[in-house]
VEXZA-459131 format. One record per residue (C-alpha): residue number from 1; chain; x, y, z; residue in three letters. Coordinates in Angstrom, 2 decimals, decimal comma, always signed. Example, Ala and Ser with C-alpha at 12.3 -4.5 7.8 and 13.67 -1.06 7.14 Angstrom:
# VEXZA-459131
SITE	seq	mol	px	py	pz	type
SITE	1	A	+12,30	-4,50	+7,80	ALA
SITE	2	A	+13,67	-1,06	+7,14	SER
This chain:
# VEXZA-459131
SITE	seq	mol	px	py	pz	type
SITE	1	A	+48,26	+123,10	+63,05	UNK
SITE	2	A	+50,83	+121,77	+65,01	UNK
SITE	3	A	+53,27	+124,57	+65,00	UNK
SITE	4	A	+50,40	+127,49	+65,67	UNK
SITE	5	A	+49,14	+128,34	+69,34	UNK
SITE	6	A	+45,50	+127,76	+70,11	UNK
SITE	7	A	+44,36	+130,27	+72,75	UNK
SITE	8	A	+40,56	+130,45	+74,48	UNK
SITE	9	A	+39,59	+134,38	+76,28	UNK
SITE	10	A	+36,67	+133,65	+78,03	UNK
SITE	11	A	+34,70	+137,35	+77,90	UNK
SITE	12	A	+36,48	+138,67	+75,07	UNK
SITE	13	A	+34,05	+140,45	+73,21	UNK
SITE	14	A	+34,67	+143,30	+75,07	UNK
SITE	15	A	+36,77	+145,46	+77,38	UNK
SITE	16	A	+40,44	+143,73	+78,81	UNK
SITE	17	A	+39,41	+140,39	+77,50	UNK
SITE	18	A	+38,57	+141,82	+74,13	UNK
SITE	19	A	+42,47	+143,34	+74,26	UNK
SITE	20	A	+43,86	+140,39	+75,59	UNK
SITE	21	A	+42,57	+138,23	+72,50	UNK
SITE	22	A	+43,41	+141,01	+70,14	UNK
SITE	23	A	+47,07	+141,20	+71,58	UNK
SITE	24	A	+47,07	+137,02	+71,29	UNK
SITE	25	A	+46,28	+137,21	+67,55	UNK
SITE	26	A	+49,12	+140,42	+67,11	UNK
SITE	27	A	+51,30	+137,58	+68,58	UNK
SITE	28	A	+50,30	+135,18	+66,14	UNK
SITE	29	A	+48,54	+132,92	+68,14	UNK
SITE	30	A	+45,06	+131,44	+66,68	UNK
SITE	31	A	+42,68	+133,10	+69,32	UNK
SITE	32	A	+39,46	+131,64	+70,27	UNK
SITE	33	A	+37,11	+134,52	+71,54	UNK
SITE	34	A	+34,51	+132,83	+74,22	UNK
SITE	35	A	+31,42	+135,40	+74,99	UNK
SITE	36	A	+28,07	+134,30	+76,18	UNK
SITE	37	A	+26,23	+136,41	+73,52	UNK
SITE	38	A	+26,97	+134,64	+70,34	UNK
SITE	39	A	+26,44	+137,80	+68,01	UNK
SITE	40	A	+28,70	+140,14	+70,07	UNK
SITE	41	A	+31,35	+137,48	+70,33	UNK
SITE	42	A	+31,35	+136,41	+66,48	UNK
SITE	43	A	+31,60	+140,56	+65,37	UNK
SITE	44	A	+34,40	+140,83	+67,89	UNK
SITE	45	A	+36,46	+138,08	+66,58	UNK
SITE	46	A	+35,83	+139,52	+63,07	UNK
SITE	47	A	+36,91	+142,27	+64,19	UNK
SITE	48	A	+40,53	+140,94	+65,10	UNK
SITE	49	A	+40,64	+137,97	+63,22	UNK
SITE	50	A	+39,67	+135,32	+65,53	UNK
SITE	51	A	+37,47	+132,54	+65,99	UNK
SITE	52	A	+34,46	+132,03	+68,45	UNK
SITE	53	A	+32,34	+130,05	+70,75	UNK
SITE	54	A	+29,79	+130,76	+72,32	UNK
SITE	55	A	+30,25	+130,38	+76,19	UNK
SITE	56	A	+28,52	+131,28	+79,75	UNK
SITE	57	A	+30,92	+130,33	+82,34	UNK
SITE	58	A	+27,98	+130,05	+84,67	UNK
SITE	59	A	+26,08	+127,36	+82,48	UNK
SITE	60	A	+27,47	+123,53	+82,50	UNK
SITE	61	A	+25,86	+122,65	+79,19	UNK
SITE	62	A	+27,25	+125,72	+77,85	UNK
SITE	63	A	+30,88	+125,09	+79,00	UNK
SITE	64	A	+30,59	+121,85	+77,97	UNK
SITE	65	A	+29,52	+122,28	+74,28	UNK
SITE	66	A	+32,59	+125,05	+73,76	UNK
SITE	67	A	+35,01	+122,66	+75,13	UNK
SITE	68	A	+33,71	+120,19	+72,44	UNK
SITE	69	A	+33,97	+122,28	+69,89	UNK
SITE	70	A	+37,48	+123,80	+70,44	UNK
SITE	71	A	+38,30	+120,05	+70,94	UNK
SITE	72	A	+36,92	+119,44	+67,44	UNK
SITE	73	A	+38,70	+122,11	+65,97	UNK
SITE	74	A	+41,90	+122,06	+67,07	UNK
SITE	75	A	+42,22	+118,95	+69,51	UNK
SITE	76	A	+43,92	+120,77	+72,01	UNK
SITE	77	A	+44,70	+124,16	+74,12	UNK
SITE	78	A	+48,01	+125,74	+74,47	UNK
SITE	79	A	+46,12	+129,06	+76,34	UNK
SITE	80	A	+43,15	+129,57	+78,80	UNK
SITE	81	A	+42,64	+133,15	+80,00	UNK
SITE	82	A	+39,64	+133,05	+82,66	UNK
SITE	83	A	+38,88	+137,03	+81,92	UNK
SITE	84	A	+35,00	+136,74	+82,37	UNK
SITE	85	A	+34,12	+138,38	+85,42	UNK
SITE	86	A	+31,52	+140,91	+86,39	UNK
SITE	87	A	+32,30	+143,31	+89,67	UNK
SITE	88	A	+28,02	+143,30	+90,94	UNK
SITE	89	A	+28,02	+147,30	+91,43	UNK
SITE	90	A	+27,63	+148,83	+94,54	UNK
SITE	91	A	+24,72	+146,62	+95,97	UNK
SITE	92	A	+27,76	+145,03	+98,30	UNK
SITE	93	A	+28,63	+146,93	+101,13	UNK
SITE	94	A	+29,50	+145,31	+104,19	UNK
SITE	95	A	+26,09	+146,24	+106,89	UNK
SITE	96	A	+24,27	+147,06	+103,08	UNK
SITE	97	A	+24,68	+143,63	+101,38	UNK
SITE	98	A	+22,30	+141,93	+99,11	UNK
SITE	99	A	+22,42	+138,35	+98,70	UNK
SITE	100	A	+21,72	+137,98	+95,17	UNK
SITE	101	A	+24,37	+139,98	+94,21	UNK
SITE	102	A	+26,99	+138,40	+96,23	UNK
SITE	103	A	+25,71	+135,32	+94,99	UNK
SITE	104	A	+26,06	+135,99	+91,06	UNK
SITE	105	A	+29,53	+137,49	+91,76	UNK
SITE	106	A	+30,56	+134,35	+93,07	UNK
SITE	107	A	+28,93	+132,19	+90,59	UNK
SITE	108	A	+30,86	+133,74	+87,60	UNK
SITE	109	A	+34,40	+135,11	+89,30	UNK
SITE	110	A	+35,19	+131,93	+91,51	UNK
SITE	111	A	+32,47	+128,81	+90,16	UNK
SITE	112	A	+32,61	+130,16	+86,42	UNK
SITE	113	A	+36,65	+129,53	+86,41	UNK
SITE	114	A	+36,43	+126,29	+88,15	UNK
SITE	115	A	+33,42	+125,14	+85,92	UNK
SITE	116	A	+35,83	+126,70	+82,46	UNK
SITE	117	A	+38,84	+125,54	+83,93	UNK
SITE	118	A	+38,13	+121,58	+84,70	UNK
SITE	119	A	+35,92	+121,27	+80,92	UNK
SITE	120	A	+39,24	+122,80	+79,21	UNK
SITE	121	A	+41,64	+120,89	+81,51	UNK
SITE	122	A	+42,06	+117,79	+79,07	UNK
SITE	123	A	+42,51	+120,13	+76,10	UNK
SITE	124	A	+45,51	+121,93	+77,64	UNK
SITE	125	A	+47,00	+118,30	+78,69	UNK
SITE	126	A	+47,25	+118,10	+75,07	UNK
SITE	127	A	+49,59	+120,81	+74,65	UNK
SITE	128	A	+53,39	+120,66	+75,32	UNK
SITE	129	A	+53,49	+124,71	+76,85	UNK
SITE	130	A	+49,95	+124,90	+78,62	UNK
SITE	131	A	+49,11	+127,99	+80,50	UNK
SITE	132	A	+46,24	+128,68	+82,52	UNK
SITE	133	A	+46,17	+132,71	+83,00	UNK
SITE	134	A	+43,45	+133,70	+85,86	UNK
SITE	135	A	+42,65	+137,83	+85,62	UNK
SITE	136	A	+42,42	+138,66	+89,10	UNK
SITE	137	A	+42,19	+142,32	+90,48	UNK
SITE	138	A	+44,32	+144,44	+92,87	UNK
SITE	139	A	+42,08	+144,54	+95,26	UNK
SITE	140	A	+42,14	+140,75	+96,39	UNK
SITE	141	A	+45,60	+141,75	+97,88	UNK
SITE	142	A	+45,09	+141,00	+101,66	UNK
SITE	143	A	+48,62	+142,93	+101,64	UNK
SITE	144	A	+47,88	+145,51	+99,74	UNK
SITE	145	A	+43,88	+145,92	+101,74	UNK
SITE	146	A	+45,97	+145,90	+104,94	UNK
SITE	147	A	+48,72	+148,19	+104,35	UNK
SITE	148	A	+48,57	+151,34	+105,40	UNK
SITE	149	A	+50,75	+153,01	+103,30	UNK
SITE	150	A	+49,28	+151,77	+100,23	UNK
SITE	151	A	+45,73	+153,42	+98,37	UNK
SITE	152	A	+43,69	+150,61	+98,78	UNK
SITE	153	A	+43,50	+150,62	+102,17	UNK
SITE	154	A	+41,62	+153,58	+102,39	UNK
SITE	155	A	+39,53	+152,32	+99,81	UNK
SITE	156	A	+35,71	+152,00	+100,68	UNK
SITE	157	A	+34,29	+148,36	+101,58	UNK
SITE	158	A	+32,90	+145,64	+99,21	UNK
SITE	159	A	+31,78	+142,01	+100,18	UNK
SITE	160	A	+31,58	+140,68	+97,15	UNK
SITE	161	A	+33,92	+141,34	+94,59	UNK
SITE	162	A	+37,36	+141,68	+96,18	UNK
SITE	163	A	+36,74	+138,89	+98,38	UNK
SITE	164	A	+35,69	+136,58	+95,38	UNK
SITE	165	A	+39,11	+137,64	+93,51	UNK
SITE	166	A	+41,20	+136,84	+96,69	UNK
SITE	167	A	+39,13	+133,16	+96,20	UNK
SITE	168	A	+40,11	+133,27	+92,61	UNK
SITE	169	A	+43,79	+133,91	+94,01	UNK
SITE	170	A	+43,97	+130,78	+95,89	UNK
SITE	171	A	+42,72	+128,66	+93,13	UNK
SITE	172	A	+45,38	+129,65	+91,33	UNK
SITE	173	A	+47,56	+128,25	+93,90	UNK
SITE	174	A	+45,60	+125,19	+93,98	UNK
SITE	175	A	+45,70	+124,21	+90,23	UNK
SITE	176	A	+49,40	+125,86	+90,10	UNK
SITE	177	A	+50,20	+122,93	+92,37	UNK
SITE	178	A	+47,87	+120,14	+91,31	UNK
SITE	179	A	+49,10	+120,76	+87,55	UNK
SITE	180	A	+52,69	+120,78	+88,02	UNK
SITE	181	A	+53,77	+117,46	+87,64	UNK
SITE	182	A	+51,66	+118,24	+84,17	UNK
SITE	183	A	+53,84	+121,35	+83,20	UNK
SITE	184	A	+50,77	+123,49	+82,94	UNK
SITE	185	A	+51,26	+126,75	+84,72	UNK
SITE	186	A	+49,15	+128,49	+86,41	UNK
SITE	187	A	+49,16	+132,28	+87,47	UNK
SITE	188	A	+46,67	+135,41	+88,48	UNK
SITE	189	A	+47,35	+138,69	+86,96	UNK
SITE	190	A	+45,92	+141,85	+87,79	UNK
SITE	191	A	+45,11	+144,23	+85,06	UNK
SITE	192	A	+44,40	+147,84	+86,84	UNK
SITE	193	A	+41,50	+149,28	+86,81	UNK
SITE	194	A	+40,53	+150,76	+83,36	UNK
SITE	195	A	+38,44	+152,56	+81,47	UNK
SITE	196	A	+36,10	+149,85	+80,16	UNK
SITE	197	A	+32,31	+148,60	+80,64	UNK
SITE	198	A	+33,66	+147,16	+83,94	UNK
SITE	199	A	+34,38	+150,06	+85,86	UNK
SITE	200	A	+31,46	+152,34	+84,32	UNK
SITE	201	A	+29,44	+149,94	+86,19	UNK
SITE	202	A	+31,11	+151,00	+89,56	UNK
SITE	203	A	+30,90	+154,67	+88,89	UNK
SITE	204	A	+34,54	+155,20	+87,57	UNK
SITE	205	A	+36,00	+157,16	+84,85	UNK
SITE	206	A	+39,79	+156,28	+84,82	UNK
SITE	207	A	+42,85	+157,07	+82,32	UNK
SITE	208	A	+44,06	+153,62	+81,80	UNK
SITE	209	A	+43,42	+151,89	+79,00	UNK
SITE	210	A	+42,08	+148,20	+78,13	UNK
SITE	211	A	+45,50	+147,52	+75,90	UNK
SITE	212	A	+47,74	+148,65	+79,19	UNK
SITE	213	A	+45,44	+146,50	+81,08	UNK
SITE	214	A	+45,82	+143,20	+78,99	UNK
SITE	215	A	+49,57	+143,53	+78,56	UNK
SITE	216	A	+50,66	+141,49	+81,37	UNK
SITE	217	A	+48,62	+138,88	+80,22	UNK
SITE	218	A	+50,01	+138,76	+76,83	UNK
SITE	219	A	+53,39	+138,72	+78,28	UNK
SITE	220	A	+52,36	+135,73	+80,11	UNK
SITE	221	A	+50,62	+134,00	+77,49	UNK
SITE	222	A	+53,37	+134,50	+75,11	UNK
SITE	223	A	+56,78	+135,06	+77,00	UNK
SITE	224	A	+59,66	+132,81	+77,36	UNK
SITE	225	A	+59,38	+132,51	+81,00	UNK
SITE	226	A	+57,07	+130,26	+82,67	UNK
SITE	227	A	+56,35	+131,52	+86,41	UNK
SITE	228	A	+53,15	+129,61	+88,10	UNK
SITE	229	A	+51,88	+130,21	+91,44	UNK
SITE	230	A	+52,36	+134,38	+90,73	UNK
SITE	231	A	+50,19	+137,02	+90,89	UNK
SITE	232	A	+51,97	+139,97	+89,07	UNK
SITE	233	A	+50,79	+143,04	+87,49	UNK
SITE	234	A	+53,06	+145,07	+85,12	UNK
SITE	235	A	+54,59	+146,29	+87,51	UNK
SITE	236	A	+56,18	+142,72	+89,11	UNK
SITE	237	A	+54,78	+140,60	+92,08	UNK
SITE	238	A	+51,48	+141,60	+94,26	UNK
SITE	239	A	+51,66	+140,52	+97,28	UNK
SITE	240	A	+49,00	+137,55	+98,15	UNK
């Protein structure tokens, strides 16, 4: 037990999060698959030779109970990947916007990490190489939104999910700082947009896969360096 990694993937029963725990586990790490439906989450970590929990980031109680049980069976954390995040569809554009929506984007991209993040915290104090790995998106680059010469500014508008990943971006920087003196690192990756559940909910068909998606996570996860306060895809730093 105490020479094996212990990672947790919240929303890894399916799409990037269900690559980025079966990457973990080609690493040999002991992965920990978190999904709010318990029967989806315990046939995906069959699937790849993981363990499960059941866990809704937007539920205290739930948190709560997963963070008790990991404690239970392991007694610590080495690896937290916030993954679980949902992008609200197209009910979000800026003149168009419904409430609700914005609302439950929030509550499980920004609140969900802070509510997964502060249960797991005294797990990963436990470990002697914690990292905290938030997945973030592209588009909560205020560069890259701004720039001219890149796509994304030409993108069309949404008020609720970039804007909660740029929120997601600077609690990175937050607990990157607050944890320091800890040696827990902290960082937000983004994994491109890819062909998964995700994007099929905004209308897109794209090329990329879920594996090239949940590489730079792995790398982070798993890697001899130990960068905090980044937000890197695999193609090097994004621009805040």
């Amino acid at each position: 037990m105490a020479d094996e990694r212990i990672a947790l993937v919240t929303g890894a029963n399916k799409g990037i999060g269900a690559a980025i725990a079966a990457g973990l586990v080609a690493r040999g790490l002991t992965v920990v698959v978190a999904a709010r439906d318990a029967a989806k989450g315990a046939a995906a970590a069959q699937e790849i030779g993981a363990q499960q929990v059941t866990l809704d980031v937007t539920d205290d109680a739930s948190v709560t109970q997963a963070a008790k049980e990991v404690q239970e069976r392991f007694g610590r954390l080495d690896v937290l990947v916030n993954n679980a995040g949902i992008s609200g569809g197209r009910n979000q554009v800026p003149g168009a916007v419904e409430m609700d929506t914005i609302r439950a984007i929030f509550e499980t991209n920004v609140y969900g990490v802070i509510r997964v993040t502060e249960a797991f915290l005294p797990l990963l104090r436990q470990s002697t190489d914690a990292r905290i790995i938030n997945v973030s998106s592209g588009t909560a680059s205020l560069g890259w939104m701004t720039d001219p010469d890149h796509g994304f500014a030409a993108r069309g508008t949404m008020a609720g999910y970039p804007p909660s990943k740029t929120a997601l971006n600077m609690l990175t920087v937050q607990y990157a700082k607050a944890l320091a003196d800890d040696g827990i690192t902290v960082n937000a990756i983004a994994p491109g947009a890819c062909n998964t559940d995700f994007a099929t909910a905004l209308g897109i068909t794209l090329d990329r896969t879920a594996a090239q998606g949940a590489a730079i996570a792995i790398d982070l996860a798993t890697g001899p360096d130990r960068p905090t306060a980044s937000f890197m895809s695999d193609e090097g730093q994004i621009p805040w």
